[in-house]
Structure formats: C-alpha cells, structure tokens
C-alpha positions as CSV (number, residue, x, y, z in Angstrom):
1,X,0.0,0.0,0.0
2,X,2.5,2.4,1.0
3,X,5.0,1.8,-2.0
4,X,1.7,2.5,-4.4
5,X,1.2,5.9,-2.2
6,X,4.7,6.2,-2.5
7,X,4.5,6.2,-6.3
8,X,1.6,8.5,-6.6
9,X,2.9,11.2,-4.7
10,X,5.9,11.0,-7.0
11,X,4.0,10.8,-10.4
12,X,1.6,14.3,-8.8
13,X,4.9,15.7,-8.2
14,X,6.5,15.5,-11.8
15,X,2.9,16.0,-13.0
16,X,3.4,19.6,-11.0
17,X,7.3,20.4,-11.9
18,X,7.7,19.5,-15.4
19,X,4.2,19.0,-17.4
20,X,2.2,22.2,-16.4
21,X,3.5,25.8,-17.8
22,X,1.5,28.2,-15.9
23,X,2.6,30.2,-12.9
24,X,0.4,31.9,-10.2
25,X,0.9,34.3,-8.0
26,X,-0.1,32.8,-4.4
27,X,1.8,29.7,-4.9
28,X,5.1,28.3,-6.5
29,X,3.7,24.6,-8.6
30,X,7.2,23.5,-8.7
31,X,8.3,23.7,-5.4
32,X,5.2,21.9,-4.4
33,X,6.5,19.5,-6.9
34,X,9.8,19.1,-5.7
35,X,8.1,18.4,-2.4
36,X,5.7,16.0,-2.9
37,X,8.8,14.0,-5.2
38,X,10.7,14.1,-2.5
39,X,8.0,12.8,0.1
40,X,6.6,10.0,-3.1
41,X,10.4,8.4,-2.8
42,X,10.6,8.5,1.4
43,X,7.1,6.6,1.6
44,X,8.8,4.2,-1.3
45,X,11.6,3.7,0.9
46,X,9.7,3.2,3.8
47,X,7.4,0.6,2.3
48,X,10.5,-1.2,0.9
49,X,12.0,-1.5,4.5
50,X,8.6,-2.6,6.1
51,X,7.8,-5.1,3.1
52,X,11.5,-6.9,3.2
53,X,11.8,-6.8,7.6
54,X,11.7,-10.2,9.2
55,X,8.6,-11.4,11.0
56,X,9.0,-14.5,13.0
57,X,5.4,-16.6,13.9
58,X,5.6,-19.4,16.5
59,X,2.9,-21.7,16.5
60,X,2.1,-24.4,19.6
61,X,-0.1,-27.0,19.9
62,X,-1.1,-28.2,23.1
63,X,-3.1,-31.4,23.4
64,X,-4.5,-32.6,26.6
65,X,-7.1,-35.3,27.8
66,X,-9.9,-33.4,30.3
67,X,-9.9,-35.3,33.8
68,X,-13.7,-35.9,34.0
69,X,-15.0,-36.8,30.5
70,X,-11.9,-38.1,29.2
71,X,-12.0,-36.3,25.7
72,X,-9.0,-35.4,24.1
73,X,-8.6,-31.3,24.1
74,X,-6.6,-29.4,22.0
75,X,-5.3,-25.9,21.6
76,X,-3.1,-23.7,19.6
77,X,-1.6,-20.9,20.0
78,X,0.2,-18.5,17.4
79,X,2.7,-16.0,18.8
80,X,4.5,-13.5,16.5
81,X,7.0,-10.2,16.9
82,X,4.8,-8.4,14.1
83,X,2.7,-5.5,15.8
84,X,0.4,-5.3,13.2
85,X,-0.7,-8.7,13.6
C-alpha cells in the first residue's frame, strides 16, 4: 500500500514540476513539486524497508485429555513479533 502511495505522490509531483506551464501568484507549482517528489520516494523507501523486515510466527499446539469426561482437548496458540498482527 504504502510503496503505491509512494509512487503516486511521486508521479503528482513530476505531473506539478515539469508538465504544467502556468505560474500563479499565491503559490510556487514546482516547489510543491519538488516536495511532494521528494515525500513520493521517502514513503517508497519506507514501504520497501517494512515489506522486506523479518517477522518471525511461532505456533504451539497443546493437546491434553480433560480429567472428568476423558476427551482429548486441544489448543493452539500463534505467537509472532509483528505488531500489526
């Protein structure tokens, strides 16, 4: 998601610097530009380094017989180091 965001910002920013020919007089449309080209490739970057981290998932399973009816009972559990998760 954020390496698509990433590339949008960039493509709005070249769209601004180099492809329109018209200046006003509030605002400077290559500056704002150079700006949002500059914050297209950090996001880029940033979605790299998130997409290529390590994320480690450890997954138990934890089977038991229950004292009084003497089923088999199971359960799993799934740690992992990944916040998002």
């Amino acid at each position: 998601m954020s390496i698509a965001t990433g590339i949008v910002l960039f493509v709005i920013g070249a769209i601004l610097t180099f492809a329109l020919n018209f200046e006003t007089g509030w605002v400077n449309l290559d500056l704002i530009g150079y700006i949002l080209m500059g914050a297209g490739v950090v996001v880029f970057v940033i979605g790299l380094i998130m997409l290529t981290r390590n994320r480690t998932a450890v997954t138990s399973r934890h089977v038991a017989a229950d004292p009084v009816s003497g089923e088999r009972v199971s359960r799993t559990v799934t740690e992992t180091d990944d916040p998002v998760l």
